[in-house]
TIRO-2110 file (N, C-alpha, C; in Angstrom, 1 decimal):
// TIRO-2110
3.4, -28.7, -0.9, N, 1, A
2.8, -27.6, -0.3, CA, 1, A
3.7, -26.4, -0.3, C, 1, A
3.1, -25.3, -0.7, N, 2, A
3.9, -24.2, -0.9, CA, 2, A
4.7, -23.2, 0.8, C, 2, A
5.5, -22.6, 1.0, N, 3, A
5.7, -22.4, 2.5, CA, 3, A
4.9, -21.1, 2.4, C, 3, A
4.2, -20.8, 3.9, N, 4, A
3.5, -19.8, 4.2, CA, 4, A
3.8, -18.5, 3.7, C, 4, A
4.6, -18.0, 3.3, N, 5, A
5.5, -16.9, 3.3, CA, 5, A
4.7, -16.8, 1.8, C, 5, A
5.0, -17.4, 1.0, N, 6, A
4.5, -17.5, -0.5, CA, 6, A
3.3, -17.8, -0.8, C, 6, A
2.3, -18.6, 0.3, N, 7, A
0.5, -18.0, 0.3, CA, 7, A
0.9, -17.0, 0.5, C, 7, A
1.2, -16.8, 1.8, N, 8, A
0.8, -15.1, 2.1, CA, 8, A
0.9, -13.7, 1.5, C, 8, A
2.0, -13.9, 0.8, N, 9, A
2.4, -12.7, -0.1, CA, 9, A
1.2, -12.9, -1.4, C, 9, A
0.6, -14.1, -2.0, N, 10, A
-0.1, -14.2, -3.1, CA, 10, A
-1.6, -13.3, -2.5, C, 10, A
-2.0, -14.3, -1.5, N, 11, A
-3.0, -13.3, -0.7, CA, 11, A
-3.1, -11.9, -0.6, C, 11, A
-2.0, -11.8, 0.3, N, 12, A
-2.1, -10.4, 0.1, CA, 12, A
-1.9, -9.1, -1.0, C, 12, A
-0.8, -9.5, -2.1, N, 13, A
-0.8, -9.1, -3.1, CA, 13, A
-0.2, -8.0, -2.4, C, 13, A
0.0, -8.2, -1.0, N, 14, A
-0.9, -6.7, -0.2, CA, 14, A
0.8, -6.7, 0.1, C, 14, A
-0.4, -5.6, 2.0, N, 15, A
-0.7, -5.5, 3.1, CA, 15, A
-0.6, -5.9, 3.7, C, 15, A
3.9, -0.1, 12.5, N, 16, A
3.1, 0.7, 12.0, CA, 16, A
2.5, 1.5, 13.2, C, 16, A
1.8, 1.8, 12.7, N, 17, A
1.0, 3.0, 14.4, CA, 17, A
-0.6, 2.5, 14.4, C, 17, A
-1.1, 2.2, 15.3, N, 18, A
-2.3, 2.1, 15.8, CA, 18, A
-2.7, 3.3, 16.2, C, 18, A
-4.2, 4.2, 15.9, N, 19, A
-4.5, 5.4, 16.3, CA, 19, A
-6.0, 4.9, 17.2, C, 19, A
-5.9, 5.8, 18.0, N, 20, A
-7.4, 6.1, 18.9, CA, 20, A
-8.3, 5.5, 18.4, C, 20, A
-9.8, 5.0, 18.7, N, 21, A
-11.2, 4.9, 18.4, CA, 21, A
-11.4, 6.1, 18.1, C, 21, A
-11.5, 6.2, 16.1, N, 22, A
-12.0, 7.4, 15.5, CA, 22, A
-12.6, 7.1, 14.0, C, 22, A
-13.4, 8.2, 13.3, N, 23, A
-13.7, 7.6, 11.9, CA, 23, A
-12.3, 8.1, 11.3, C, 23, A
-12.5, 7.6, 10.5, N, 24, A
-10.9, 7.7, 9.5, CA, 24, A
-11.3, 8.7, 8.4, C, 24, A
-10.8, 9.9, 8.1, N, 25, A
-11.2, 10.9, 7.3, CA, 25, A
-10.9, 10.6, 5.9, C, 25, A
-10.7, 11.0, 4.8, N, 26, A
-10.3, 10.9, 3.7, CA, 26, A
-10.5, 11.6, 3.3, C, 26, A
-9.6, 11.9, 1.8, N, 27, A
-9.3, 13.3, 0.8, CA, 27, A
-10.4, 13.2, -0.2, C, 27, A
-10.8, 14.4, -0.7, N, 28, A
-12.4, 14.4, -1.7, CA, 28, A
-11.4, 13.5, -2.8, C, 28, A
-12.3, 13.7, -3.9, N, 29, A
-12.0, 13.9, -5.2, CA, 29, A
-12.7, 11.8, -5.6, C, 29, A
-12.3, 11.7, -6.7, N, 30, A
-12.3, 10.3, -7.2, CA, 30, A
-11.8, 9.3, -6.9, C, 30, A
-12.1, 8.7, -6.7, N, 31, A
-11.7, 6.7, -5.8, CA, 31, A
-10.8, 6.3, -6.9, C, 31, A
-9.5, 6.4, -7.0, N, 32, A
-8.5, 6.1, -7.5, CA, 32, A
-7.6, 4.8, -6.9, C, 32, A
-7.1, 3.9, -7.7, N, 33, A
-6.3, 2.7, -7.2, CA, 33, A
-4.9, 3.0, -6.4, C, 33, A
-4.9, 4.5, -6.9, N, 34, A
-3.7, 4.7, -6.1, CA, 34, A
-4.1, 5.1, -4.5, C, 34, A
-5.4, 5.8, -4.4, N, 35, A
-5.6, 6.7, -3.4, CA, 35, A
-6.1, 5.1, -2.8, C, 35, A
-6.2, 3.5, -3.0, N, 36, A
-7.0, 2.9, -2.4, CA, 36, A
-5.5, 1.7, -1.8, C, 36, A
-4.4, 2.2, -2.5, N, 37, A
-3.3, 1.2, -2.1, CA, 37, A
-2.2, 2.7, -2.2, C, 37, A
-2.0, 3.4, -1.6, N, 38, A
-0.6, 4.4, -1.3, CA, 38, A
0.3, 3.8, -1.4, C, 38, A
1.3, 4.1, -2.5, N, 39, A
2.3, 3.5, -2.6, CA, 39, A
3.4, 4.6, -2.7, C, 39, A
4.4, 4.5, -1.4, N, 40, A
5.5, 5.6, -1.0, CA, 40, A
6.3, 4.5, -0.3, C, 40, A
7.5, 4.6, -0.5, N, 41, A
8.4, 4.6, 0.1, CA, 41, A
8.7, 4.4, 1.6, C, 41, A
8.6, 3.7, 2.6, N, 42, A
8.0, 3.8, 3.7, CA, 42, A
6.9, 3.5, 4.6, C, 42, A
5.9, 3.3, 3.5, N, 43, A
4.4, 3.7, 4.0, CA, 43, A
4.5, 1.9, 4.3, C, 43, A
3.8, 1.1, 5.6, N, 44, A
4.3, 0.2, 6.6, CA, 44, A
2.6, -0.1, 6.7, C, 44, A
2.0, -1.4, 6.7, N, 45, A
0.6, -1.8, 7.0, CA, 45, A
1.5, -3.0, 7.9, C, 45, A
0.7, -3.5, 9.6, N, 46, A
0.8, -4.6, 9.9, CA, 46, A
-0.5, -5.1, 10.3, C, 46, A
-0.8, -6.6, 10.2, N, 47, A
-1.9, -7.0, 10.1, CA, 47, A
-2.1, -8.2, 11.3, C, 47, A
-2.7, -9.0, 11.6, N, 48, A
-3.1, -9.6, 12.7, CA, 48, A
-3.6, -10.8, 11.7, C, 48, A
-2.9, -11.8, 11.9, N, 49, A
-3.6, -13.2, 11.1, CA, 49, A
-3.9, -14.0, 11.7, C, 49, A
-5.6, -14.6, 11.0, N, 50, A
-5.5, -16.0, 11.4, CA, 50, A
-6.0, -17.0, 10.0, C, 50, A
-5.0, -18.5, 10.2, N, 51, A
-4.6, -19.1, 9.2, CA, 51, A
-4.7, -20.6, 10.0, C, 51, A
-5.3, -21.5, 8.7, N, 52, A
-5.4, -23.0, 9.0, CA, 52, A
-4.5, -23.7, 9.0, C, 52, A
-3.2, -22.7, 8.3, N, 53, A
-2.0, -23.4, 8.1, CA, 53, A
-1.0, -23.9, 9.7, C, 53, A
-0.9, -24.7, 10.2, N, 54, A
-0.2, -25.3, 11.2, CA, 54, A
1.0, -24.0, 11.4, C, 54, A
1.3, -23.7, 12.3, N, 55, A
2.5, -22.8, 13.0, CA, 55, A
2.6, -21.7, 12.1, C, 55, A
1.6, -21.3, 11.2, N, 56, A
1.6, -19.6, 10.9, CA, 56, A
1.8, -18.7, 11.5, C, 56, A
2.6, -17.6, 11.5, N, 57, A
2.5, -16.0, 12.0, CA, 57, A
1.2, -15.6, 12.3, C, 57, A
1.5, -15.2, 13.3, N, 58, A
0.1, -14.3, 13.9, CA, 58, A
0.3, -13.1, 13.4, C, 58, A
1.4, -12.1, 12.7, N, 59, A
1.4, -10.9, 12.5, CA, 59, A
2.4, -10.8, 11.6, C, 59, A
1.8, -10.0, 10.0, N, 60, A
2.2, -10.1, 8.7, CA, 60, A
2.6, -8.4, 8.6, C, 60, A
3.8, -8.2, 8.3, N, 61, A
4.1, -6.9, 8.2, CA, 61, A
4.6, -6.8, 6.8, C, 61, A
3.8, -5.6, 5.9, N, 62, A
4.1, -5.2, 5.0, CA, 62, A
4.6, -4.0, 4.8, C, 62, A
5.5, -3.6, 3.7, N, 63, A
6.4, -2.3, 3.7, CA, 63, A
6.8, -1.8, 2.6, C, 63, A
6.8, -0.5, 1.9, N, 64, A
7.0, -0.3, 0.2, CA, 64, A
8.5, -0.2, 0.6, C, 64, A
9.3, -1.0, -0.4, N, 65, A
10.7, -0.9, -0.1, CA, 65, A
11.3, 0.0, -0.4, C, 65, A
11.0, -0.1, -1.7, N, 66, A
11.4, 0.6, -3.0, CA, 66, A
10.6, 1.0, -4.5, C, 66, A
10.7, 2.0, -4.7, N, 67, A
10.2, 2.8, -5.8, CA, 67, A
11.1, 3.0, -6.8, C, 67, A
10.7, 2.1, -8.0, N, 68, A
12.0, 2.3, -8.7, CA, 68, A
11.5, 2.8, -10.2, C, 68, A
11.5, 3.8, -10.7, N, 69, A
10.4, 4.4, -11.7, CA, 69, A
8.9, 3.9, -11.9, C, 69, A
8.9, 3.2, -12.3, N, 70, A
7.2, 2.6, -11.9, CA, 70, A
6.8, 1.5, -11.4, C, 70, A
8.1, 0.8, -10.9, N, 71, A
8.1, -0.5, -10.2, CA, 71, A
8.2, -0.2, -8.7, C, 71, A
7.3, -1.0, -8.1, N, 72, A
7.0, -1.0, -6.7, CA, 72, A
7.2, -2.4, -5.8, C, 72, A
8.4, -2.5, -4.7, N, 73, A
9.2, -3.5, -4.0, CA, 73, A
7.8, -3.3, -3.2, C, 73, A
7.2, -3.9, -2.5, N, 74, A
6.6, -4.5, -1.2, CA, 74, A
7.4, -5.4, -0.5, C, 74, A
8.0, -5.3, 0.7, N, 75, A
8.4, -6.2, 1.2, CA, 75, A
7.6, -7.1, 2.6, C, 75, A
6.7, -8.5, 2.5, N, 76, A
6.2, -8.9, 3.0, CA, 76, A
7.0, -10.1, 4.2, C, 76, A
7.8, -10.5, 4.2, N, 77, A
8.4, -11.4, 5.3, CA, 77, A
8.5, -12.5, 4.3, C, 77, A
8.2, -12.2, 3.4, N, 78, A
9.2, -13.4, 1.9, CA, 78, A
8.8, -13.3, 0.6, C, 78, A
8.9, -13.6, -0.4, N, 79, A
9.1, -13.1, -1.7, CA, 79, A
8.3, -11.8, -1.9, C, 79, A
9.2, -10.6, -2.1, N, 80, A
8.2, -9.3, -1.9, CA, 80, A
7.6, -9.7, -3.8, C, 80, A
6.7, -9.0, -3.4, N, 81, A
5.4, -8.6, -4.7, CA, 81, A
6.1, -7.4, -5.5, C, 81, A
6.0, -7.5, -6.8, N, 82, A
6.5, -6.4, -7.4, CA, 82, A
5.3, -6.0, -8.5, C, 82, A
5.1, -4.5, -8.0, N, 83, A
4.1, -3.8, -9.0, CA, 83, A
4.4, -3.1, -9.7, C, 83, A
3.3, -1.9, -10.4, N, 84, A
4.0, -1.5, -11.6, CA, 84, A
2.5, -0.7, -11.7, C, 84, A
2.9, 0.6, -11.3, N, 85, A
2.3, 2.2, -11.3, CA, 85, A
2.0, 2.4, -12.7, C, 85, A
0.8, 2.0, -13.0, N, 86, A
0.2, 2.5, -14.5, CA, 86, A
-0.6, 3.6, -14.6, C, 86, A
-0.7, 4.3, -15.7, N, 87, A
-2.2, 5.6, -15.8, CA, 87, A
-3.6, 5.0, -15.4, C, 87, A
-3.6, 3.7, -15.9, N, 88, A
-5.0, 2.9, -15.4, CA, 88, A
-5.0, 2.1, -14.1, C, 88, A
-3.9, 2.6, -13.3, N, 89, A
-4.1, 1.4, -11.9, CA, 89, A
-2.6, 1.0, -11.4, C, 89, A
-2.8, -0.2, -10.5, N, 90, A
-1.8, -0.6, -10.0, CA, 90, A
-1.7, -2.1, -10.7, C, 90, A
-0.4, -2.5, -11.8, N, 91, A
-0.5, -3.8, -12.4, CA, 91, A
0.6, -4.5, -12.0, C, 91, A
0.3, -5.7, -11.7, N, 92, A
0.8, -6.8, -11.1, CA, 92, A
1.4, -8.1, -11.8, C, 92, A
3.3, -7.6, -12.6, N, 93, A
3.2, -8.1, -13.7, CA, 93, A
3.5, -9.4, -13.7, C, 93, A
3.6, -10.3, -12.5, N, 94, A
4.0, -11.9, -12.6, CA, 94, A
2.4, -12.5, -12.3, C, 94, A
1.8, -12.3, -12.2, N, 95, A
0.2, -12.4, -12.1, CA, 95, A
-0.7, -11.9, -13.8, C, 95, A
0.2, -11.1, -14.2, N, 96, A
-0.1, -10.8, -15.7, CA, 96, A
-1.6, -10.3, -15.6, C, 96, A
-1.6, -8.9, -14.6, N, 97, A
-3.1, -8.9, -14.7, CA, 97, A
-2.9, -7.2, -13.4, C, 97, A
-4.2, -6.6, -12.9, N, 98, A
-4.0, -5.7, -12.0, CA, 98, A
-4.6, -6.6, -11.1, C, 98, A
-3.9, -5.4, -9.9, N, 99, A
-3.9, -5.6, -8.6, CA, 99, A
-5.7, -5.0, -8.3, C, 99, A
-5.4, -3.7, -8.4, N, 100, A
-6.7, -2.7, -8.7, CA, 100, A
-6.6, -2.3, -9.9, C, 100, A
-7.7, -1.5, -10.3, N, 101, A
-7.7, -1.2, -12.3, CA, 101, A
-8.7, 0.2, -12.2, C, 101, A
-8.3, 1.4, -12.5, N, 102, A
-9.1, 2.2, -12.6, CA, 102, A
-10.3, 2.3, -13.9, C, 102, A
-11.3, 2.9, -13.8, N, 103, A
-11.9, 3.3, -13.1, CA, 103, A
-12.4, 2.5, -11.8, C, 103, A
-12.3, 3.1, -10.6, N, 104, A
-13.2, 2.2, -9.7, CA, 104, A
-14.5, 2.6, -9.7, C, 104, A
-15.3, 1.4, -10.2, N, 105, A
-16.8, 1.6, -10.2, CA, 105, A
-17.2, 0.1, -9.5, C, 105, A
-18.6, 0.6, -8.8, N, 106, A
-18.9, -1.3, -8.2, CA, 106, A
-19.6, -1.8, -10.1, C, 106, A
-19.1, -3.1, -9.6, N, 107, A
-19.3, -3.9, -10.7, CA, 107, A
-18.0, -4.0, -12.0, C, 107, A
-17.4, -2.8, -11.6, N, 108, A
-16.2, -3.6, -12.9, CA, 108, A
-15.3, -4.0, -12.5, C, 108, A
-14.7, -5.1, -13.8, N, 109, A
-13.7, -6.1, -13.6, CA, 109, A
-12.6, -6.2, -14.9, C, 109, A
-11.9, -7.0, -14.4, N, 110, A
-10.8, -7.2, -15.1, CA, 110, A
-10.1, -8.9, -14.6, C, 110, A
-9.2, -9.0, -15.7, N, 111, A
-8.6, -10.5, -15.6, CA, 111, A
-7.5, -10.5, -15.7, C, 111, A
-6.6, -11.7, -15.2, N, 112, A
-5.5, -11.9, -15.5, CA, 112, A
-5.0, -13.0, -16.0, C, 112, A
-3.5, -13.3, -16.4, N, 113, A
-3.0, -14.5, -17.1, CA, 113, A
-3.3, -15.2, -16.6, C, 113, A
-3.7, -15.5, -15.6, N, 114, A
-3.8, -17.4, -14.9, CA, 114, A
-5.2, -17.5, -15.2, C, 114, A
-6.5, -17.1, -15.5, N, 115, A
-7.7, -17.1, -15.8, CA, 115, A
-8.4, -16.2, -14.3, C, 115, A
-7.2, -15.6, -13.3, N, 116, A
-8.0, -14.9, -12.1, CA, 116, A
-9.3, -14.2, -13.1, C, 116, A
-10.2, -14.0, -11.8, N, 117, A
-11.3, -12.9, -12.4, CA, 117, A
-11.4, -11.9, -11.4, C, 117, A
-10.8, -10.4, -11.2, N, 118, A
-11.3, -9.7, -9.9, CA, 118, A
-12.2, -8.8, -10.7, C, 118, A
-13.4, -8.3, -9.3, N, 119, A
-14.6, -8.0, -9.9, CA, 119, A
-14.8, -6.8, -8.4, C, 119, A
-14.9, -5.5, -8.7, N, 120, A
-15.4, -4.8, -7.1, CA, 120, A
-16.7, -4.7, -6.6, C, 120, A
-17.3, -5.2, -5.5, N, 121, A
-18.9, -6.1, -5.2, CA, 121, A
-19.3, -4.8, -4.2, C, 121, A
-18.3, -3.7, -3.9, N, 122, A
-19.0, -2.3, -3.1, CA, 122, A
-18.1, -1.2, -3.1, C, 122, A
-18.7, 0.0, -3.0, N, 123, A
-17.7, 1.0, -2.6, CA, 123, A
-18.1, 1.8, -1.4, C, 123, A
-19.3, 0.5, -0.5, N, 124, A
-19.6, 1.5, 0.8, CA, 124, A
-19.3, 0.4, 1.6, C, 124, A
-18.2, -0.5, 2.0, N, 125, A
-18.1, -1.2, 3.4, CA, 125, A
-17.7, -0.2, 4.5, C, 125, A
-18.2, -0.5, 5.6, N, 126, A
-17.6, -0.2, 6.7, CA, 126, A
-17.1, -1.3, 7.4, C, 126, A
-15.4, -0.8, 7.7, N, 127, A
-15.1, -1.6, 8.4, CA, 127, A
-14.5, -1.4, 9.8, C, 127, A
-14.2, -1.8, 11.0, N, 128, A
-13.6, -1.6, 12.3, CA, 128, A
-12.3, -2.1, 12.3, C, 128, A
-11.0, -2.0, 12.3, N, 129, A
-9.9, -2.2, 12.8, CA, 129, A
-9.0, -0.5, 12.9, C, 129, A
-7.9, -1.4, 13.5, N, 130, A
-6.5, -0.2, 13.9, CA, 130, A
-7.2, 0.7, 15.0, C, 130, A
-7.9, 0.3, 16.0, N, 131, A
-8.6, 1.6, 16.6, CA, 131, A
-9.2, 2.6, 15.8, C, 131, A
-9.7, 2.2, 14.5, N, 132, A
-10.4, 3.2, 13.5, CA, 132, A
-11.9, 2.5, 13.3, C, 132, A
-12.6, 3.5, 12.3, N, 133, A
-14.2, 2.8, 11.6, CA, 133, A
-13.5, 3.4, 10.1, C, 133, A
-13.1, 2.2, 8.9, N, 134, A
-13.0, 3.0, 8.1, CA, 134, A
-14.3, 3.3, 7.4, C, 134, A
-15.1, 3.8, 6.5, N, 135, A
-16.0, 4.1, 6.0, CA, 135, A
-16.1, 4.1, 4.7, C, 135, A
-16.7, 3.4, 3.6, N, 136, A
-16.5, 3.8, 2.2, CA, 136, A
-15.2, 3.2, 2.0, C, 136, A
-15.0, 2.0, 2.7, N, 137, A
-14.1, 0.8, 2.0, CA, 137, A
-14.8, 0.2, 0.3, C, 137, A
-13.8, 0.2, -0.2, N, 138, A
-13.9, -0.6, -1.7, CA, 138, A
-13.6, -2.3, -1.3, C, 138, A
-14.5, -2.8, -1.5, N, 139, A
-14.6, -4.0, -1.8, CA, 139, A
-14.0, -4.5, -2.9, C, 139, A
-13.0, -5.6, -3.0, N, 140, A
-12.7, -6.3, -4.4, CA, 140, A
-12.6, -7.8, -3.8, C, 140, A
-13.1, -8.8, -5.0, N, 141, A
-13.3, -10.4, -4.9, CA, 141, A
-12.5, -10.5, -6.2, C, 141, A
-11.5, -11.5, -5.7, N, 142, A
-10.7, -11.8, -6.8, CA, 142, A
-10.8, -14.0, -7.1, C, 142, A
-11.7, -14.1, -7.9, N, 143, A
-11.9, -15.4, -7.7, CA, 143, A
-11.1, -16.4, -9.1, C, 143, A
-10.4, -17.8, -8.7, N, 144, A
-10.6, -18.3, -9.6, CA, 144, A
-10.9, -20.3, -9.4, C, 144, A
-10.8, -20.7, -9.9, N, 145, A
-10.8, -22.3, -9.4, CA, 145, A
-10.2, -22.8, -8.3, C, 145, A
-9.2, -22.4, -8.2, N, 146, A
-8.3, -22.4, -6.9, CA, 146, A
-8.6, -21.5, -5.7, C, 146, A
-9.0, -20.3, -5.6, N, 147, A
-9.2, -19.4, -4.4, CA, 147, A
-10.1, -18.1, -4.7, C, 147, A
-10.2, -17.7, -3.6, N, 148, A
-11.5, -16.6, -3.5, CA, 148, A
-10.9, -16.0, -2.1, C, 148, A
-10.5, -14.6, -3.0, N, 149, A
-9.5, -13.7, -2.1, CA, 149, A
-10.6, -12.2, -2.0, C, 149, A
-11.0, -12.0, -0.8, N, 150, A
-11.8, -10.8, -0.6, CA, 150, A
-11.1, -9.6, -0.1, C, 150, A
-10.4, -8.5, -0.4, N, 151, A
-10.0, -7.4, 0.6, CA, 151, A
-11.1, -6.2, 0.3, C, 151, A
-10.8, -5.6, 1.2, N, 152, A
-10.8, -4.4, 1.4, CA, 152, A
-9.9, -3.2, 1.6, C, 152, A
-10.1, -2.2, 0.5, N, 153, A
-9.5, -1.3, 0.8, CA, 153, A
-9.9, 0.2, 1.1, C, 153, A
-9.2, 0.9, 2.0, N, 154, A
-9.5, 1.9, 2.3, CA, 154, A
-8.6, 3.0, 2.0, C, 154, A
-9.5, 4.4, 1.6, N, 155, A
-9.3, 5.6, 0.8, CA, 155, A
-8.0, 5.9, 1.5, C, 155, A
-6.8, 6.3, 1.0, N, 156, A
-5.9, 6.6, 1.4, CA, 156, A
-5.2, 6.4, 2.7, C, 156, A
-5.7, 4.9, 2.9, N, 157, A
-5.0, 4.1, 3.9, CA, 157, A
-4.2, 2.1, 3.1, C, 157, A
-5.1, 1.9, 2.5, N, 158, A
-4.7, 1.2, 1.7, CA, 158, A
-5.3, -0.5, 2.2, C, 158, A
-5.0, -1.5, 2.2, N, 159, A
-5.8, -2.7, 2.5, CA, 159, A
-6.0, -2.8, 3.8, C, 159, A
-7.3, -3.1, 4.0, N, 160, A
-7.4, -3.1, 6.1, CA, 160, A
-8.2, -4.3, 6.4, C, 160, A
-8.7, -5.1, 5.4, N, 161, A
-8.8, -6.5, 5.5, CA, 161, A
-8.4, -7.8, 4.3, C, 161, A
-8.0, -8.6, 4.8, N, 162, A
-7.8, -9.7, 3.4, CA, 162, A
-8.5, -10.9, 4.1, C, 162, A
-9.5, -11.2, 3.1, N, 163, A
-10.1, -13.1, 3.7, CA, 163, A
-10.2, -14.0, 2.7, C, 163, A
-9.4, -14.8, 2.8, N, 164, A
-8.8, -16.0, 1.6, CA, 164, A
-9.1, -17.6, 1.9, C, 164, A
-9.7, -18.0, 0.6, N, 165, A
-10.1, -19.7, 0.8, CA, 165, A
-9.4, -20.0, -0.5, C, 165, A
-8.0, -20.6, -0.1, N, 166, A
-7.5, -21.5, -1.1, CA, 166, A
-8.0, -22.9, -1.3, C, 166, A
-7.5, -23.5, -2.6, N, 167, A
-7.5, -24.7, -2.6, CA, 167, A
-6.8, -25.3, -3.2, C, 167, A
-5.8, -25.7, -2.6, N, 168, A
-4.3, -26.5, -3.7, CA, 168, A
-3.7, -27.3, -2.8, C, 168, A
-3.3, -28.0, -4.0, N, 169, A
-2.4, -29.3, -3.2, CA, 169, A
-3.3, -30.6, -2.5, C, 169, A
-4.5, -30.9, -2.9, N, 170, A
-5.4, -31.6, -2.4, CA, 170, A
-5.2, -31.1, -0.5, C, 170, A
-5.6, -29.8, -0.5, N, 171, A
-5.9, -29.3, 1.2, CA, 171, A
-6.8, -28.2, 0.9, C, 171, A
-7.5, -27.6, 1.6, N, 172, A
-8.2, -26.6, 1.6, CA, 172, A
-7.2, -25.5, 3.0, C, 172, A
-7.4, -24.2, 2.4, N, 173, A
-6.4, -23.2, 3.7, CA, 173, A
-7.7, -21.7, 3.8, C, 173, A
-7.8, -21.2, 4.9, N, 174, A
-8.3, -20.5, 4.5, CA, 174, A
-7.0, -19.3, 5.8, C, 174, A
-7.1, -18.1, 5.6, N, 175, A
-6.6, -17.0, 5.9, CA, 175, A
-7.6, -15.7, 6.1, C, 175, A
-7.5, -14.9, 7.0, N, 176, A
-7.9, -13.3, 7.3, CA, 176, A
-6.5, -12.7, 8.0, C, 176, A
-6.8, -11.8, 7.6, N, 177, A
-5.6, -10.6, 7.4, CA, 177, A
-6.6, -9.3, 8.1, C, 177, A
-6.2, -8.9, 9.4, N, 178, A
-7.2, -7.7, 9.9, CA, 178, A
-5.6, -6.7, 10.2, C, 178, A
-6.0, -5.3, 9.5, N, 179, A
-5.1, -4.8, 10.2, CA, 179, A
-5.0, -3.8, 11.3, C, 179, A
-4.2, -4.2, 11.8, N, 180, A
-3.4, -3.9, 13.2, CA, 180, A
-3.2, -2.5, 13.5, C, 180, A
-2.2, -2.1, 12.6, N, 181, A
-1.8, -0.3, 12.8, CA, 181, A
-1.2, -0.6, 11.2, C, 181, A
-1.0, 1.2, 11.0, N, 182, A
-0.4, 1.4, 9.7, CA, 182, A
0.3, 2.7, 9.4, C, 182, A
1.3, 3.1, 8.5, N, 183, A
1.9, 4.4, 8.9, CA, 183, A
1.8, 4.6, 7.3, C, 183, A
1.1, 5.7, 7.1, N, 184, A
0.7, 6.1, 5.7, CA, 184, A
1.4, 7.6, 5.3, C, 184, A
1.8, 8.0, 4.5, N, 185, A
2.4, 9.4, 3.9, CA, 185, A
1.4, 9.8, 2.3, C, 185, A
END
């Protein structure tokens, strides 16, 4: 069985300050992978988990470490995620595939080396956390034999939900990731 730290970082791929009960604004223009995961230097998502896994963390804090020309440190509470800022998206090169993939349209998809299939199933969720309503969350389902990983992301705030059903190791796990507060630039 793999240790929590290493589901959780695969899960989340992902994802501070808590604000008031408010709608969450956002910048015009086109639904871009960058404007749907901000990636700066600083910019801090924490999340509120719950997990099947025996003595899991209740709270997953994620953090862009480092920006290193087009490589991007996330640091999660164990093996950070390393991305990679393309003209078409955010790609995810030990997964051999993206994270997100521009254009964001509902219904398109893309694959990756392990046979993943992510596919985006909306681009109007509304969702409730952080003391916010975000609105015009992007939905992505990233499914393969092994798991079926749902987030949400929101326009220039970045992932504000993860809900995951693994299946490995002869156990079934499942995980949600709500987030908590977040400090965005």
């Amino acid at each position: 069985m793999r240790p929590f730290w290493q589901v959780a970082w695969l899960v989340l791929a992902v994802a501070a300050c808590s604000g008031e009960a408010q709608t969450r604004r956002t910048r015009g223009g086109p639904i871009t992978a960058r404007a749907l995961y901000p990636m700066k230097v600083g910019n801090a998502w924490s999340y509120d988990v719950e997990s099947t896994l025996p003595d899991a963390p209740t709270l997953l804090v994620n953090r862009v470490s480092a920006i290193e020309g087009r490589r991007v440190t996330i640091e999660t509470g164990g093996l950070p995620p390393v991305y990679e800022l393309r003209p078409d998206g955010i790609y995810w090169p030990e997964k051999g595939g993206y994270l997100l993939k521009d254009p964001i349209s509902e219904g398109a998809g893309w694959g990756m080396r392990s046979g993943s299939r992510s596919r985006i199933t909306s681009l109007s969720k509304t969702f409730r956390a952080a003391g916010q309503v975000f609105r015009g969350c992007v939905e992505v389902l990233l499914e393969s034999s092994e798991q079926r990983v749902r987030t949400l992301y929101a326009r220039d705030v970045g992932p504000v939900f993860i809900e995951a059903e693994l299946h490995m190791d002869d156990f079934d796990y499942t995980f949600r990731a709500t987030l908590r507060g977040y400090q965005v630039e």
